[in-house]
C-alpha positions as semicolon CSV with decimal commas, in nm:
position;residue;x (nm);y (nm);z (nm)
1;X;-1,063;17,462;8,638
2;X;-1,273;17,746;8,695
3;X;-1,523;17,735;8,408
4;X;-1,702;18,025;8,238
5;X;-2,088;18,140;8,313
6;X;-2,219;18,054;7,994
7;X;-2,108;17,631;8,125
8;X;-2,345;17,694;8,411
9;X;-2,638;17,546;8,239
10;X;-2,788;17,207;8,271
11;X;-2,798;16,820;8,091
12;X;-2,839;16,687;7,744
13;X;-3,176;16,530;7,637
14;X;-3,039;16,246;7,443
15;X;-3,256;15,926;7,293
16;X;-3,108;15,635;7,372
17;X;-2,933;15,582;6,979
18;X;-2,756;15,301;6,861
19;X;-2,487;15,469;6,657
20;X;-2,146;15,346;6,755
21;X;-2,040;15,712;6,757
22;X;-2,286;15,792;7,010
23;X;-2,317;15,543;7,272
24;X;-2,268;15,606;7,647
25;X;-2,428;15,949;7,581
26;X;-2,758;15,921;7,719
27;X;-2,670;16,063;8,055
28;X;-3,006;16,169;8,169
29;X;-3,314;16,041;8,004
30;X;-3,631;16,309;7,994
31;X;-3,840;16,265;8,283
32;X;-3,678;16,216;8,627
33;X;-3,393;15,973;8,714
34;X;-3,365;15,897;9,093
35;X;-3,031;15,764;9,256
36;X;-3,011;15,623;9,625
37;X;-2,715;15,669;9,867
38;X;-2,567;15,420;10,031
39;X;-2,790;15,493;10,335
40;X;-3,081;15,459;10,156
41;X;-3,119;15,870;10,088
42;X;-3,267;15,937;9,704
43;X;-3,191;16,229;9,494
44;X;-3,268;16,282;9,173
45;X;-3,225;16,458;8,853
46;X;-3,484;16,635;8,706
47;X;-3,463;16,797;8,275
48;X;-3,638;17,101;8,344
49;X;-3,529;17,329;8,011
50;X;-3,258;17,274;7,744
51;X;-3,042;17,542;7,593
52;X;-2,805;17,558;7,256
53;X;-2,523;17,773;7,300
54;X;-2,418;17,651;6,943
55;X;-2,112;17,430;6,764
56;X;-2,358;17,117;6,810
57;X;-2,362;17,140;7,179
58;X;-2,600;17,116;7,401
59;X;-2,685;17,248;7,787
60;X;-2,962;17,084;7,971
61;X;-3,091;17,251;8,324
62;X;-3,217;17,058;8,668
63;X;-3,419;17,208;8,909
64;X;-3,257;17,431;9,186
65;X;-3,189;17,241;9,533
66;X;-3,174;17,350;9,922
67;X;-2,794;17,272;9,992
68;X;-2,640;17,292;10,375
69;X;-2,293;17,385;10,285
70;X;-2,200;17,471;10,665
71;X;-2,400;17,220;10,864
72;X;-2,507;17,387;11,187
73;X;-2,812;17,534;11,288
74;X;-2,930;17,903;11,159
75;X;-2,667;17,852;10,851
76;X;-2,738;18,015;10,521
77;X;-2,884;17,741;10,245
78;X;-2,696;17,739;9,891
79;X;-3,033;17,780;9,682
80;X;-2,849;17,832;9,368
81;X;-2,715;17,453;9,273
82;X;-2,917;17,103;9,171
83;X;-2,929;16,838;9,292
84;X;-2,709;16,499;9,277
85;X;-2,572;16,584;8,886
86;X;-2,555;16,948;8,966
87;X;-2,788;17,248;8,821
88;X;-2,642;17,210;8,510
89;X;-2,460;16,996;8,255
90;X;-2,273;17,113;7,938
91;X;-2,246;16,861;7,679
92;X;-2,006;16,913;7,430
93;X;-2,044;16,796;7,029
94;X;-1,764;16,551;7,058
95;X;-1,855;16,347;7,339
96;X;-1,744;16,537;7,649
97;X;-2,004;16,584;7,942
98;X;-1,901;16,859;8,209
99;X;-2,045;16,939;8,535
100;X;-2,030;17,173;8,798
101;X;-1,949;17,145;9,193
102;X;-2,039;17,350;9,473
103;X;-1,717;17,589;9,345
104;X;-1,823;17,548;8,968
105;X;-1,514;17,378;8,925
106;X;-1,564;17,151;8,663
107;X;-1,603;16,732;8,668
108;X;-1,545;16,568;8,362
109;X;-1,635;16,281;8,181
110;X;-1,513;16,137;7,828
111;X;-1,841;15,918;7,715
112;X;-1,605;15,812;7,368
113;X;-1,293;15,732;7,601
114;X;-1,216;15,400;7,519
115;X;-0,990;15,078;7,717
116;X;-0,703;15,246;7,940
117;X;-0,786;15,588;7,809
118;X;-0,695;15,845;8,090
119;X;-0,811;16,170;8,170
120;X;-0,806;16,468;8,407
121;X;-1,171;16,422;8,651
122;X;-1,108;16,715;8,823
123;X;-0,909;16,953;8,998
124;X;-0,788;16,874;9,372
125;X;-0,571;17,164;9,565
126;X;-0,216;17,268;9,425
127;X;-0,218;17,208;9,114
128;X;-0,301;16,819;9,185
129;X;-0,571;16,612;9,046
130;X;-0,801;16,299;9,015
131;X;-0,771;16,128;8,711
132;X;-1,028;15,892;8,566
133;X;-0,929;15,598;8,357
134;X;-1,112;15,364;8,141
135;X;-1,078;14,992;8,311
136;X;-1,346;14,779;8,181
137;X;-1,640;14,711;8,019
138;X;-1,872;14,470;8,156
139;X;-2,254;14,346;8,182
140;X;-2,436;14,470;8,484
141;X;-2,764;14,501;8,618
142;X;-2,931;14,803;8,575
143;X;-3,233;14,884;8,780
144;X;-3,359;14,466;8,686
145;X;-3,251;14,457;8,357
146;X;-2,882;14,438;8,208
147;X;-2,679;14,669;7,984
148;X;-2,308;14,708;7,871
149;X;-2,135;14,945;8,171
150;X;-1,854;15,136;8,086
151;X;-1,612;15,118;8,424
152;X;-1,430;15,469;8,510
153;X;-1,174;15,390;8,816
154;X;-1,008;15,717;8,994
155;X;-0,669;15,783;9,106
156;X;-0,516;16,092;9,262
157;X;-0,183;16,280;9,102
158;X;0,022;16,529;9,160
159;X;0,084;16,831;8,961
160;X;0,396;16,561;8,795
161;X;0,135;16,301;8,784
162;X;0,257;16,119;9,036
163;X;-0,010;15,852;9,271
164;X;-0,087;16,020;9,586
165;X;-0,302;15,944;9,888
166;X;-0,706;16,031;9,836
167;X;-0,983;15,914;9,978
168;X;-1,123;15,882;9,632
169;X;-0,827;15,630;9,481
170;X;-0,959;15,350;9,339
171;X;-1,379;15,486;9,375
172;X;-1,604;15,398;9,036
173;X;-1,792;15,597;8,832
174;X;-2,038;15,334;8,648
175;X;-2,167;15,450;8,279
176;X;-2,439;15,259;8,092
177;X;-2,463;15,239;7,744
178;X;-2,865;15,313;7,729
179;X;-2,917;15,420;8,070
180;X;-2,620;15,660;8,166
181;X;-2,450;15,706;8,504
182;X;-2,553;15,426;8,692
183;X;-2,331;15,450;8,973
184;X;-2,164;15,802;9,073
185;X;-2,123;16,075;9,363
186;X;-2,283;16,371;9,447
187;X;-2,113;16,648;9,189
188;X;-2,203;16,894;9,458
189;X;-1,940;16,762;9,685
190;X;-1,710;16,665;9,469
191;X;-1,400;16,588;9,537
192;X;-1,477;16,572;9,942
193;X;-1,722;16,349;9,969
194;X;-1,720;16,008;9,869
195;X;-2,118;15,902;9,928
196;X;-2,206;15,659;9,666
197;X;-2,509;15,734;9,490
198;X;-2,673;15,403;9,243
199;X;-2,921;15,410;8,943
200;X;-3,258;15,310;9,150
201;X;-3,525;15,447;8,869
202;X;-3,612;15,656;8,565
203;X;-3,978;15,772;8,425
204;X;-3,889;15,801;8,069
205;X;-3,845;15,494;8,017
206;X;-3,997;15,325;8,315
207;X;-3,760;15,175;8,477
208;X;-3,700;15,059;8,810
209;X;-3,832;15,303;9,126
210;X;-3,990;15,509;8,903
211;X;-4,252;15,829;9,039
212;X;-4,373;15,759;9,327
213;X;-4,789;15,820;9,251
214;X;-5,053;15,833;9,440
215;X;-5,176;15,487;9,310
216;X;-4,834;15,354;9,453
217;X;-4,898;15,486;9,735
218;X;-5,242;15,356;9,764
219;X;-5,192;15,017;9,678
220;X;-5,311;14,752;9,905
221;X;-5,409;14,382;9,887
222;X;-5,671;14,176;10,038
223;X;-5,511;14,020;10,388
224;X;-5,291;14,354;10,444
225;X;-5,284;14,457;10,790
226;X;-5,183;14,827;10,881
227;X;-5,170;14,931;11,241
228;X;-5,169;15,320;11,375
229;X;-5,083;15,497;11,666
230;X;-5,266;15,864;11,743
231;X;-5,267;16,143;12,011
232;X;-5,380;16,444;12,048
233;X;-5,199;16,765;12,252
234;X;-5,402;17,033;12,401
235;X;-5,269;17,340;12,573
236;X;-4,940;17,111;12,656
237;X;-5,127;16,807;12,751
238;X;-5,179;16,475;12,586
239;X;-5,538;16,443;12,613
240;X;-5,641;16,186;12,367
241;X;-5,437;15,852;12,248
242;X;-5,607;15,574;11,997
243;X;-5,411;15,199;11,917
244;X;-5,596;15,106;11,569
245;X;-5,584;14,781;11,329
246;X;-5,706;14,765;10,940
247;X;-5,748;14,439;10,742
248;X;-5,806;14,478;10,387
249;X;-6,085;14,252;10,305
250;X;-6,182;14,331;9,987
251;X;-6,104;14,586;9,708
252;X;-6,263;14,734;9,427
253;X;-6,089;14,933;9,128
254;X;-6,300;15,127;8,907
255;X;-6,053;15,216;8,586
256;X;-6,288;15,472;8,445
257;X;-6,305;15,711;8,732
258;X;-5,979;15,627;8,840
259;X;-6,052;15,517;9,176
260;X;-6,004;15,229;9,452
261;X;-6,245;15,143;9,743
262;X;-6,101;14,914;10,062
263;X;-6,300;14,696;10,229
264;X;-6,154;14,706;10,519
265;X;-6,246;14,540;10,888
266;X;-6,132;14,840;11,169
267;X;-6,099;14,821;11,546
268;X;-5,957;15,084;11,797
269;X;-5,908;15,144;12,154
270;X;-5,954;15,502;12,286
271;X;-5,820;15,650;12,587
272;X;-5,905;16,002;12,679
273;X;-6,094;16,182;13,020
274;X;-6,377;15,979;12,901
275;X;-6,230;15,674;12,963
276;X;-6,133;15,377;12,748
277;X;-6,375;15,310;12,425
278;X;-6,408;15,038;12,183
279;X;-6,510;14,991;11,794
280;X;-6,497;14,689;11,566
281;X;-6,680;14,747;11,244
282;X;-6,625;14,741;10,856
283;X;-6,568;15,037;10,671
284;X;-6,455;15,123;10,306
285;X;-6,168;15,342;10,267
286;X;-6,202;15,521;9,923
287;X;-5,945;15,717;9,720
288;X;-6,017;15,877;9,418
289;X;-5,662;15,957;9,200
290;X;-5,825;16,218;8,999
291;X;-5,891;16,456;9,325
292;X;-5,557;16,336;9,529
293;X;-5,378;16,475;9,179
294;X;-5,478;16,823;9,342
295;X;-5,230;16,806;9,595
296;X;-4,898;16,842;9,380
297;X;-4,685;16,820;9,690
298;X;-4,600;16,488;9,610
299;X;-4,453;16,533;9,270
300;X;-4,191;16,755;9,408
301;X;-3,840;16,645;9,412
302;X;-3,621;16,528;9,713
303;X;-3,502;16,939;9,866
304;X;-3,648;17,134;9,552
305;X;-3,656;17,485;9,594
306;X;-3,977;17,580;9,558
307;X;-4,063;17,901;9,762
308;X;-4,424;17,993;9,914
309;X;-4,361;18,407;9,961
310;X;-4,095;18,423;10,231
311;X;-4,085;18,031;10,319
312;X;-4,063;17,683;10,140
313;X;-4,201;17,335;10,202
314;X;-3,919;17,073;10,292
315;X;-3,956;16,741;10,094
316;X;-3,706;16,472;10,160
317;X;-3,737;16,132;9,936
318;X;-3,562;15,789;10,066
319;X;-3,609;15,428;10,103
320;X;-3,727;15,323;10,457
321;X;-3,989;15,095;10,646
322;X;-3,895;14,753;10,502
323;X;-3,720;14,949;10,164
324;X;-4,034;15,124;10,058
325;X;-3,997;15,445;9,845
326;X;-4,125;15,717;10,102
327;X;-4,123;16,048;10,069
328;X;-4,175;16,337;10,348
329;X;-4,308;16,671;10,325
330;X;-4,305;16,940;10,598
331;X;-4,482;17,276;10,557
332;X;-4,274;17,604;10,616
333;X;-3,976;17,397;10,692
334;X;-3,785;17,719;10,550
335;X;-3,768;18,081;10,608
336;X;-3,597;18,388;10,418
337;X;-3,486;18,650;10,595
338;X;-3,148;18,784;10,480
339;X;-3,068;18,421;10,344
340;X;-3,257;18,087;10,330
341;X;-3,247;17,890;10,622
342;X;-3,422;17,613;10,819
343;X;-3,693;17,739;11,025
344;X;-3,613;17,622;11,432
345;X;-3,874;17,891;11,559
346;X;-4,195;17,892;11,690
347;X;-4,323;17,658;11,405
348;X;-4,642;17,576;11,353
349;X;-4,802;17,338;11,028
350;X;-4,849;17,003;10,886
351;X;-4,561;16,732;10,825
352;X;-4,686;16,414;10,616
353;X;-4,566;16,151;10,482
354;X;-4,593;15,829;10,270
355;X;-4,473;15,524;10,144
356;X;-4,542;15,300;9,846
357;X;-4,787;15,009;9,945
358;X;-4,871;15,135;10,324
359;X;-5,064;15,488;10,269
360;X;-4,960;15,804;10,469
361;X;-4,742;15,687;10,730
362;X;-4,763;16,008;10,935
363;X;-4,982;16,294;10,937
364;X;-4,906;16,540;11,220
365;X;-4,971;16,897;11,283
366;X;-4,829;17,116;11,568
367;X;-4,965;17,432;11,653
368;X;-4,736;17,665;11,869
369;X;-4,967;17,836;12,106
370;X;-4,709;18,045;12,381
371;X;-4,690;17,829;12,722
372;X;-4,932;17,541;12,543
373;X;-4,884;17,385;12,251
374;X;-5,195;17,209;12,089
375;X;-5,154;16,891;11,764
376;X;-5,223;16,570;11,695
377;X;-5,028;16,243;11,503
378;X;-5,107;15,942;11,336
379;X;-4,851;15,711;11,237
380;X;-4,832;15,324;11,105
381;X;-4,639;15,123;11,312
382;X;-4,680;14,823;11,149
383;X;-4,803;14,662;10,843
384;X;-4,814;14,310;10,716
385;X;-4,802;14,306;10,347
386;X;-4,815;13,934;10,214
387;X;-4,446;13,804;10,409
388;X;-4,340;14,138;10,453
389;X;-4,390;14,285;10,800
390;X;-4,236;14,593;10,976
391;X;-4,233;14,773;11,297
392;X;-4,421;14,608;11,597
393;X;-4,802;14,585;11,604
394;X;-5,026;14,713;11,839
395;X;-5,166;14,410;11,907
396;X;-5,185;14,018;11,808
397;X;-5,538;14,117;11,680
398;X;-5,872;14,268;11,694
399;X;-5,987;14,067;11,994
400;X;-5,650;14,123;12,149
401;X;-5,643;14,489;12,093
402;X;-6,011;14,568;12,211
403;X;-5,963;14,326;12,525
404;X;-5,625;14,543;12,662
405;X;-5,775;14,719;12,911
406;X;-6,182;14,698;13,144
407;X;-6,452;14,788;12,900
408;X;-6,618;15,151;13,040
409;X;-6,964;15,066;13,219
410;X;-7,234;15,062;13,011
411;X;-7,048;15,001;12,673
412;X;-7,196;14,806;12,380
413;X;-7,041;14,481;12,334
414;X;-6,824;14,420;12,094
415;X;-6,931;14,178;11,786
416;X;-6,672;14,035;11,654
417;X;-6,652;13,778;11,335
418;X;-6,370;13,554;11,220
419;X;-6,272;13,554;10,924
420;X;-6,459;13,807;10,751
421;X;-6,566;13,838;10,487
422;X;-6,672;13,479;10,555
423;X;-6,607;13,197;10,285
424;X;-6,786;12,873;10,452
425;X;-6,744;12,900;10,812
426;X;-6,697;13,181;11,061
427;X;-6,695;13,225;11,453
428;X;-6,901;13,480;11,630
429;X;-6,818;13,614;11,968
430;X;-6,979;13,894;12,169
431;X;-6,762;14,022;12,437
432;X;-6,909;14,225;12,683
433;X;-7,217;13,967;12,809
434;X;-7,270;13,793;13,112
435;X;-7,106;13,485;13,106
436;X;-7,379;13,201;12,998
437;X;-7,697;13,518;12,912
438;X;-7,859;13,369;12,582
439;X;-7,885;13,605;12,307
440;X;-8,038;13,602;11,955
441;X;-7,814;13,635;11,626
442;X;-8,000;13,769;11,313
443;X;-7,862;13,844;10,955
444;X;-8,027;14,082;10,746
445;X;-7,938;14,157;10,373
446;X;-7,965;14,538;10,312
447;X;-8,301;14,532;10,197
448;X;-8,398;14,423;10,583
449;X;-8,446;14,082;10,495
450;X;-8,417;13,844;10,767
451;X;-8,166;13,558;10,630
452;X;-8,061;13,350;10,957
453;X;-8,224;13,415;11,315
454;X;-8,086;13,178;11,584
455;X;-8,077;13,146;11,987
456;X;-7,740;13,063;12,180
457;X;-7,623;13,062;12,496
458;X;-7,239;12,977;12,458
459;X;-6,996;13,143;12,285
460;X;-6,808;13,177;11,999
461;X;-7,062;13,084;11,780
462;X;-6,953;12,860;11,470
463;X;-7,168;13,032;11,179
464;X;-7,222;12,828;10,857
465;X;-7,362;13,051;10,561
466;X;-7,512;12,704;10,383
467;X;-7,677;12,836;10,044
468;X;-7,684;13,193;10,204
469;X;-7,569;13,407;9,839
470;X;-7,260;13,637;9,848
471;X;-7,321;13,984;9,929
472;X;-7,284;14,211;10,239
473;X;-7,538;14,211;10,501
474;X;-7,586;14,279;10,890
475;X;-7,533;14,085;11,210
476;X;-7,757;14,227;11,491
477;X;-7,722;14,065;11,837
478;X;-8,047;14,110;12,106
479;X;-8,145;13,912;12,377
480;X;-8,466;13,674;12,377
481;X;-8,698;13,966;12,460
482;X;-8,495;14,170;12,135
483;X;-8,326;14,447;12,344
484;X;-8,028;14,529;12,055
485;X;-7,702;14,471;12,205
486;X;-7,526;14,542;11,905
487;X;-7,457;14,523;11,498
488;X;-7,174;14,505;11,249
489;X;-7,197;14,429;10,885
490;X;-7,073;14,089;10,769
491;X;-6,964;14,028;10,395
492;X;-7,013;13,666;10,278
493;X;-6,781;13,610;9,949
């Protein structure tokens, strides 16, 4: 049934109530609710306004979605529906919720209906139709917590209401009685594609998934390793690539200003026209919250249409990477000329991404520049968080990673302490000396303090901090007549 312009609104901000009268009504909570596809895709629904067109009922509005109706390249983009519930949702006084598909036919569904109650779902071709049907409640969990589900089971009819073949007999629609649809299809595509879309989160209340933040995103532990891969592309040419590990080993969160600091131990191995170059060292990695809020381009929904003048950022949400929440943004991924459409030309910005727990797991930029091109790219290829691992690491370790290839002539050693930070003992090894050449190890405390100053001529050596108090100080290597090889810093817990 073709439905009337003023029913092309959006949802119904409902409470969760406990009146019998009402239950099964809270389709969409304020805030966002975020379903995921059975291949891991997310799309959500978003209240942006509300709207009373009167009698008690009430019209609730999403935001406006990029939609490939054709699916082949240079195609115009649908720009005027929402996203997995539609743009809109009319819901009527009595119970009745109604939305809208890519031919604002409507969808219906009967939140009162109760056992074996039937009803038409919507309208298939000649005068046929799918009809939902009330055939169970049950108990099921609901984004880690339970909640009565009302069961809605589909079967396709002819214009006499006769069975007939559709590739949507038998498919559930899943309605909870606090949370509302917990399991559902796209309305969009409705009634031609059957891609299952499940409950994963809500903001209001917290539940499940949930916004992906920037804390989220930030979140590391002590003993997570992340490992990166970056190149660089001048005129054409890869000129630059870099194989980098970071152990968190120690971190600091300061409530008040809303920031996090990362102790974290870093090596890399460089290869460029200068040849092959080492680091091991400790750094901190800080992020403060209250300045990453600047950058709103995360809070945007999965395909929003958001334009920028005559183009758009592209932001895709899904669950990838071991089942993190990720989300990926690309800049001008589309263009308006005499429609909206993806940009395939001459392109040239930034494309980022991240994921909860691992950081930005790809920051590229591509520059078109005629016969040579010119960007760069980092991605994580691995991470170790706790038992979790994923993707394949560029190396065993530090010492593996810095030994893959000859050392360029003339290069510092590498100092290199295990564990750090150290608890009782550690093991210090300095790779780049002659074979049995005695050195000196000293350890300084910030203030230049000499703590520990010892000869050796064997390696590693076994380092016991005795009464030595917790704090960070530095390891300088020299040899007897105190030429510096070489320092790193050394945190003692």
């Amino acid at each position: 049934m073709k439905t009337y312009s003023a029913f092309l609104f959006c949802l119904i901000f409902l409470l969760p109530v406990h009146v019998r009268s009402q239950n099964y009504q809270n389709i969409c909570s304020p805030g966002i609710t975020y379903f995921k596809s059975n291949d891991s895709k997310i799309k959500a629904f978003r209240r942006d306004s509300v709207s009373l067109p009167g009698n008690n009922d009430t019209i609730v509005y999403s935001f406006k979605m990029f939609r490939d109706t054709i699916g082949y390249e240079g195609a115009c983009l649908d720009v005027a529906n929402g996203s997995v519930l539609g743009r809109s949702i009319y819901k009527s006084h009595d119970g009745w919720f109604y939305f809208f598909n890519r031919n604002l036919d409507t969808i219906r569904i009967n939140t009162q209906a109760n056992l074996n109650q039937t009803w038409r779902f919507c309208a298939l071709d000649a005068g046929s139709y799918l009809e939902a049907k009330v055939t169970s409640f049950i108990t099921d969990s609901v984004c880690n917590t339970t909640d009565q589900v009302k069961v809605l089971t589909l079967q396709a009819k002819n214009s006499s209401n006769n069975n007939i073949p559709s590739l949507f007999n038998q498919k559930q629609v899943k309605l909870s009685q606090h949370y509302g649809l917990t399991a559902l299809y796209d309305v969009y595509f409705i009634p031609s594609d059957t891609i299952y879309y499940s409950l994963v989160g809500k903001t209001n209340p917290d539940l499940g998934t949930g916004d992906l933040t920037w804390q989220k995103i930030y979140d590391f532990n002590i003993g997570d390793v992340l490992n990166y891969f970056y190149y660089q592309i001048y005129n054409g040419q890869w000129v630059l690539i870099r194989y980098s590990m970071k152990t968190v080993l120690d971190k600091t969160v300061n409530t008040g200003n809303n920031t996090v600091d990362y102790l974290m131990q870093y090596c890399s191995r460089t290869e460029s026209s200068a040849g092959i170059q080492y680091v091991f060292d400790t750094i901190t990695d800080h992020y403060n919250f209250n300045q990453l809020a600047s950058d709103t381009s995360i809070y945007f929904m999965p395909y929003e249409f958001y334009t920028q003048g005559q183009g758009a950022n592209g932001y895709d949400q899904y669950y990838a990477y071991g089942g993190r929440h990720s989300k990926w943004i690309r800049d001008g991924k589309y263009i308006f000329g005499s429609c909206w459409k993806v940009y395939y030309g001459e392109w040239t910005g930034f494309e980022r991404e991240y994921s909860e727990g691992i950081g930005k797991r790809k920051d590229f930029y591509y520059e078109y520049g005629g016969p040579g091109d010119d960007g760069y790219s980092t991605t994580l290829v691995y991470y170790q968080k706790g038992s979790q691992t994923w993707g394949t690491p560029v190396a065993a370790s530090c010492n593996t990673l810095v030994g893959m290839g000859p050392p360029l002539a003339g290069i510092q050693p590498d100092i290199r302490i295990t564990p750090n930070p150290v608890e009782t003992l550690a093991e210090i090894s300095i790779y780049g000396l002659n074979p049995g050449a005695e050195f000196r190890l000293t350890i300084s405390d910030f203030s230049g303090r000499i703590c520990f100053s010892e000869n050796y001529h064997s390696q590693p050596v076994v380092f016991n901090r005795a009464s030595m108090p917790p704090g960070m100080y530095v390891l300088t290597v020299t040899d007897l007549k105190g030429n510096c090889f070489g320092r790193t810093k050394m945190l003692l817990k």
